[in-house]
C-alpha positions as CSV (number, residue, x, y, z in Angstrom):
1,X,-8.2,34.8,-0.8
2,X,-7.9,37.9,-2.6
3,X,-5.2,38.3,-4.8
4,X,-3.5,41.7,-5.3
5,X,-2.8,42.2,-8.7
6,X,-0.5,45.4,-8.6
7,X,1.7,43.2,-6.5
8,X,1.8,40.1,-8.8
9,X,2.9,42.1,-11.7
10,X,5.0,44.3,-9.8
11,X,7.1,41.3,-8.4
12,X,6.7,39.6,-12.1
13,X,8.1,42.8,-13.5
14,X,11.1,43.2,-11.4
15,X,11.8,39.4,-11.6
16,X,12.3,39.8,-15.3
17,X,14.2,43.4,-15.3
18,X,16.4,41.3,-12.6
19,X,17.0,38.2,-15.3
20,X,17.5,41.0,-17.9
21,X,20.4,42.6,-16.3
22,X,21.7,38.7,-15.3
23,X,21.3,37.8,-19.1
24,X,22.7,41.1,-20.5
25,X,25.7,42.0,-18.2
26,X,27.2,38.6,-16.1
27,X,29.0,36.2,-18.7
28,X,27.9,32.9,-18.5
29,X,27.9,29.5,-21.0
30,X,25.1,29.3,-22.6
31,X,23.5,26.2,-20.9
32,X,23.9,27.5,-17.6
33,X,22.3,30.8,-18.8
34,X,19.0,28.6,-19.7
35,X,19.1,26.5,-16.7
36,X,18.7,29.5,-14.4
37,X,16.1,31.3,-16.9
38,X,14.4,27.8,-16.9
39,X,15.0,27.5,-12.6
40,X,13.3,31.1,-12.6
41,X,10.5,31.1,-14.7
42,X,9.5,27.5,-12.9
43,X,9.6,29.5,-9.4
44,X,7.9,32.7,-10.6
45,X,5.1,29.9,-12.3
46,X,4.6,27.7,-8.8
47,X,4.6,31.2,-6.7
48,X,1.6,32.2,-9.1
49,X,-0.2,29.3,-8.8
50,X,-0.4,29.2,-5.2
51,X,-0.7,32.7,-5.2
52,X,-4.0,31.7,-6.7
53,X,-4.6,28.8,-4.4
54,X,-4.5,26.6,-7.8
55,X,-1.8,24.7,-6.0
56,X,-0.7,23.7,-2.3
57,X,2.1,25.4,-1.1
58,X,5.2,23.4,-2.2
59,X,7.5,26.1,-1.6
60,X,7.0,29.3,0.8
61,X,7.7,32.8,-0.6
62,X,7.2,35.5,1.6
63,X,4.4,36.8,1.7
64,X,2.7,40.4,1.5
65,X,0.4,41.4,4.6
């Protein structure tokens, strides 16, 4: 499986200019702020792993063709 790498960190970029804006502009209590950064950044890790075929699919993303 070949792995596109303009399109992993195109979708990683965009994923953290997304949390950026969430962080900087919505108002939110600071442990619900970290539970959705952490909720995130455990997605975006799983979605590269099987991504890389490191892991089997536990959740599906869509997918790029």
């Amino acid at each position: 499986m070949e792995v596109n790498i303009l399109y992993l960190l195109l979708v990683i970029i965009v994923v953290g200019v997304v949390m950026w804006i969430i962080n900087r502009l919505i108002p939110m209590a600071a442990p619900f702020k970290m539970l959705l950064n952490l909720v995130v950044v455990a997605l975006v890790v799983i979605w590269i792993l099987q991504l890389f075929g490191l892991i089997p699919t536990i959740i599906s993303f869509p997918q790029l063709k």
